[in-house]
Backbone as numpy.savetxt, mean C-alpha at the origin, in Angstrom:
# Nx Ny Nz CAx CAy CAz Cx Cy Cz
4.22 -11.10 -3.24 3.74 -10.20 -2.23 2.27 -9.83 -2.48
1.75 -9.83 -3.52 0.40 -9.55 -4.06 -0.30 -10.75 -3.52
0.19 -12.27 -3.12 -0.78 -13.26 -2.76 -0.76 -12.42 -1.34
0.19 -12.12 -0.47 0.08 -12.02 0.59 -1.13 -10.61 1.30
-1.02 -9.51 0.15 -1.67 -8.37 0.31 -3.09 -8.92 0.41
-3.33 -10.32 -0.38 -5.23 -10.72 -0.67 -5.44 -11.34 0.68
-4.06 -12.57 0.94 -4.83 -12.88 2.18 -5.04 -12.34 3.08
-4.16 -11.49 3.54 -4.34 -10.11 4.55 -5.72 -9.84 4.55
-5.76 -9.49 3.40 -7.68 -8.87 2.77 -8.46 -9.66 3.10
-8.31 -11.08 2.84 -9.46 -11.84 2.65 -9.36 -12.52 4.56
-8.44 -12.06 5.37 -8.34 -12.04 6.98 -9.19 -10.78 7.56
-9.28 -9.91 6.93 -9.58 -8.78 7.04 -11.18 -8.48 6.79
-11.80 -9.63 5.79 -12.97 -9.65 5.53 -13.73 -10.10 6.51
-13.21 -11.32 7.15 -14.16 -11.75 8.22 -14.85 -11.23 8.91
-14.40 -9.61 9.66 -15.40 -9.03 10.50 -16.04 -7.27 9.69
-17.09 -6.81 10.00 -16.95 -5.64 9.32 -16.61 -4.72 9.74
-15.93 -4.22 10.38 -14.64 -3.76 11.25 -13.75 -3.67 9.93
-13.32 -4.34 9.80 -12.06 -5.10 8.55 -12.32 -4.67 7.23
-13.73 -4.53 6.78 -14.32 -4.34 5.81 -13.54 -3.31 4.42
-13.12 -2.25 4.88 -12.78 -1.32 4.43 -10.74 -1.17 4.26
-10.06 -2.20 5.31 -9.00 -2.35 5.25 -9.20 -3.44 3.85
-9.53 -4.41 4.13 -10.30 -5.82 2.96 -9.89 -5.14 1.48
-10.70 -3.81 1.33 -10.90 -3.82 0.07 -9.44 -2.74 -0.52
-9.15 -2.17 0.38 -7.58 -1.29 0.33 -6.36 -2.77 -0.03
-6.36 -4.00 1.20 -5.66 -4.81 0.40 -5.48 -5.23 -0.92
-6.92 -5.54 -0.79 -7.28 -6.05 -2.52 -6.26 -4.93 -3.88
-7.14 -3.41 -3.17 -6.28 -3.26 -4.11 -4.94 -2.34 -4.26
-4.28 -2.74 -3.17 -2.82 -2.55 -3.45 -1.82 -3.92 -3.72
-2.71 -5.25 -3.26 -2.24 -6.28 -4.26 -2.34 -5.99 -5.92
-3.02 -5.76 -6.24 -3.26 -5.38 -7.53 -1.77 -4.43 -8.13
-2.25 -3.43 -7.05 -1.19 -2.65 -6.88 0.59 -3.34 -7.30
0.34 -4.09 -6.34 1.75 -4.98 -6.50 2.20 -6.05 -7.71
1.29 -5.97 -8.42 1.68 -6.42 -9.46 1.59 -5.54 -10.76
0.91 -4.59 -10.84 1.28 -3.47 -11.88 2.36 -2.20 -11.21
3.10 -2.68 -10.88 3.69 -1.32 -9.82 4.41 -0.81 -10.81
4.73 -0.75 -12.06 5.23 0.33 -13.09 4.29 1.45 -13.77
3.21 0.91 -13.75 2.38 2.12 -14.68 0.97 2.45 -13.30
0.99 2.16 -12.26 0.42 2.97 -11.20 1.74 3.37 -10.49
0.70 4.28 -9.08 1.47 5.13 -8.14 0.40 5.71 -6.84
1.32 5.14 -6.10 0.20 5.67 -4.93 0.89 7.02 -4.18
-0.69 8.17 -4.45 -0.17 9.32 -4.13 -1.39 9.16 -2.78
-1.08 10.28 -1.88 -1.71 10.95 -0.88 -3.55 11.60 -1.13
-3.98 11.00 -0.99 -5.56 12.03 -1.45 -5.45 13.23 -1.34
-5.15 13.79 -0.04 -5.20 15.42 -0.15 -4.22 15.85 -1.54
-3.15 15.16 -1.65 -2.53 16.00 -2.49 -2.70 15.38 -3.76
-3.83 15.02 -3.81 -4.48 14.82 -5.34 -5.51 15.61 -5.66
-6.19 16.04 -4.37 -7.28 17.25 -4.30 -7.54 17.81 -4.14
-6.11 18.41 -2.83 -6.15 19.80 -2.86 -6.59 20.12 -1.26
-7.23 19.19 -0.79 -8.56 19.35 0.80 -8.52 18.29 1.45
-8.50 18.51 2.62 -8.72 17.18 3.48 -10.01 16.00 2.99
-9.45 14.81 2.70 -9.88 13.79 2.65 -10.22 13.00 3.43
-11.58 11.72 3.10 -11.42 11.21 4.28 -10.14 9.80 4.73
-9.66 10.06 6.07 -8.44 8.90 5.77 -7.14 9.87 6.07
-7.73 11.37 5.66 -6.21 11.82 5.90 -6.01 12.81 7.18
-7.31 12.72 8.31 -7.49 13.78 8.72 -6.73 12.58 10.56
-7.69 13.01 11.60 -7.11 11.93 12.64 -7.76 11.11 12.34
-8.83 10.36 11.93 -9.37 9.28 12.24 -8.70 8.30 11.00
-7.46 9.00 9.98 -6.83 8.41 9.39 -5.48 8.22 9.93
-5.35 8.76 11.03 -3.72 7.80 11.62 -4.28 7.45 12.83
-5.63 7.31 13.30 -5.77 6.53 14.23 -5.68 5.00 13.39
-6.65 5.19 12.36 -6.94 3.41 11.25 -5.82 3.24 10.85
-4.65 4.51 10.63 -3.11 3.56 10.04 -2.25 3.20 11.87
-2.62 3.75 12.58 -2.05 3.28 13.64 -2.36 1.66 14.43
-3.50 1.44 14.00 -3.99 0.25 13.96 -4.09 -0.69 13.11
-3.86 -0.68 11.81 -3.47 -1.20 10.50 -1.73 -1.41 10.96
-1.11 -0.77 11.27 0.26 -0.46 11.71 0.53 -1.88 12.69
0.19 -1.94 13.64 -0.17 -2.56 14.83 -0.64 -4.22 14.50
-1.48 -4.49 13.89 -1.85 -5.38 13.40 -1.52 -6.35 12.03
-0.98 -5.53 10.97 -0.96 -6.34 10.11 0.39 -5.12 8.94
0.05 -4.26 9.41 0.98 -3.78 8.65 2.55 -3.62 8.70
2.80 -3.93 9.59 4.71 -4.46 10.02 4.67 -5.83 9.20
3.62 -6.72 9.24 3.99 -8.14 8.50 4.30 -7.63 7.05
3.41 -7.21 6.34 3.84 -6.68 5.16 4.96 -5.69 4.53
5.26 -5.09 5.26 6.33 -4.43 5.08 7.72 -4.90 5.79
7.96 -5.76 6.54 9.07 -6.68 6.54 8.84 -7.52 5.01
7.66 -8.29 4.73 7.88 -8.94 3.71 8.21 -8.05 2.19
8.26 -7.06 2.47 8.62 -6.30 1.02 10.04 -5.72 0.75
10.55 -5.24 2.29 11.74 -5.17 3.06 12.48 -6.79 2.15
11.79 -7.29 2.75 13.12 -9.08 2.41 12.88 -8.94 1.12
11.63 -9.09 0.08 11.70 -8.79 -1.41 12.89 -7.86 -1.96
12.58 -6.59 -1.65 14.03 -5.61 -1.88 15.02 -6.23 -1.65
15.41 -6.35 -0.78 16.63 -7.33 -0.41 17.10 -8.18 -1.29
16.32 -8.93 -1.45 16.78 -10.14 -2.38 16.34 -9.60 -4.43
15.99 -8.80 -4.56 16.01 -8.45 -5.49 17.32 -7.19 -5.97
17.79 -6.72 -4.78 19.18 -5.98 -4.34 19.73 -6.74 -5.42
20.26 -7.83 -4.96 21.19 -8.75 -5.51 21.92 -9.00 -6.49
20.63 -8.48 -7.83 21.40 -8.46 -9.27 20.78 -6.60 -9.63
21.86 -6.75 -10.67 21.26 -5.27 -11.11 20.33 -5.04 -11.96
19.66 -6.48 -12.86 18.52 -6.57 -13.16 17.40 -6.39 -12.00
17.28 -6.65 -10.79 16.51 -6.64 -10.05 16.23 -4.86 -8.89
17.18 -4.43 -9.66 16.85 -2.92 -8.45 15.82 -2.49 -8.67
14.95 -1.70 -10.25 14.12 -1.45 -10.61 12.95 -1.81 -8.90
13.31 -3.12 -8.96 11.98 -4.09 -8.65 12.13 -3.93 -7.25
13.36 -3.78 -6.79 13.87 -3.59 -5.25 13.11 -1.95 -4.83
13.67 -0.97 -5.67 12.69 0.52 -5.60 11.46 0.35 -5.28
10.70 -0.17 -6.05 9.28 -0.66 -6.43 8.74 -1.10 -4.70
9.36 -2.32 -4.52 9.21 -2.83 -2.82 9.34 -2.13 -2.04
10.12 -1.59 -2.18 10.55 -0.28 -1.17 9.69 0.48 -0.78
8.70 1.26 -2.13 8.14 2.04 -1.66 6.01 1.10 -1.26
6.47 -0.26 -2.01 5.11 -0.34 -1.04 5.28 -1.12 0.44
6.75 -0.69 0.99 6.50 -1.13 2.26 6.78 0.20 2.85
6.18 1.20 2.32 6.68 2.93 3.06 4.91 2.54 3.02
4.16 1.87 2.18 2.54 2.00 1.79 1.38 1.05 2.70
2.88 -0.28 3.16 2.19 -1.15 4.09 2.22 -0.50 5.57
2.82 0.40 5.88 2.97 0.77 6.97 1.60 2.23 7.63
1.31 2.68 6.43 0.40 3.79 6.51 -0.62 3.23 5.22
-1.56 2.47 4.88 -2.28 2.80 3.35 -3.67 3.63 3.74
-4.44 3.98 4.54 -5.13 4.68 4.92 -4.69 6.61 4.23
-5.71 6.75 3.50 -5.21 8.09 3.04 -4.57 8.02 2.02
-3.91 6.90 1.02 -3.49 6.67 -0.25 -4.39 6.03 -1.35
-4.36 7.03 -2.07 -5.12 6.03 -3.48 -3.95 5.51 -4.69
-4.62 4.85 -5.54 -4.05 4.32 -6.62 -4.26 5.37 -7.77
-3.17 5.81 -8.71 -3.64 6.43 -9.61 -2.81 6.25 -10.67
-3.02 6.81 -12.24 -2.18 6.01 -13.21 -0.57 6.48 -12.88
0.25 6.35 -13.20 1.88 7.20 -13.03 2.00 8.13 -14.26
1.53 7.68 -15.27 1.01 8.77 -16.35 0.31 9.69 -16.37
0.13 10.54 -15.70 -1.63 11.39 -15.46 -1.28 13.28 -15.96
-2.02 13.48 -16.90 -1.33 14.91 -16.99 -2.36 15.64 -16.48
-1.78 16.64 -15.26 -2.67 17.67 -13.99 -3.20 18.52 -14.95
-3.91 19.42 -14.48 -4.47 20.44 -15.58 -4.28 21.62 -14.92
């Protein structure tokens, strides 16, 4: 699913329009392959204040991210879960999918951050 998050990105690069979705693919592919020791939280509620991404002009860009490319990815993480369902070695990994197809559907307004992080 991480090849699929780049090409998305690297579809996404072509215009600069795209520019800024491009580099969110990039890195929630990344994302998708360390998905045990990151976690994608909400910006505001990492800082407390409206961010940019989380205000409207961030569910207008996830409504259009939505629309365009983000149902492909989150069916494909959907069928990952699925088939990782299967054994009980594989749930861990099924959870994991799960929640980055709650991430393909909205990533506008989410950052990456460690899953370890102690708040102060």
């Amino acid at each position: 699913m991480a090849l699929s998050w780049w090409l998305v990105g690297l579809v996404c690069a072509n215009s600069i329009m795209g520019l800024p979705w491009s580099r969110s693919c990039f890195v929630i592919g990344k994302f998708a392959l360390r998905r045990f020791d990151l976690e994608a939280i909400n910006r505001r509620d990492l800082s407390g204040r409206p961010a940019l991404g989380t205000g409207s002009m961030g569910l207008i860009g996830n409504v259009l991210w939505f629309s365009v490319a983000g149902w492909w990815l989150a069916i494909g993480h959907l069928t990952s879960a699925l088939s990782c369902f299967v054994s009980i070695i594989g749930i861990p990994f099924e959870i994991q999918h799960n929640k980055l197809a709650l991430i393909a559907m909205a990533p506008i307004g989410m950052t990456i951050v460690p899953a370890h992080r102690t708040d102060s």
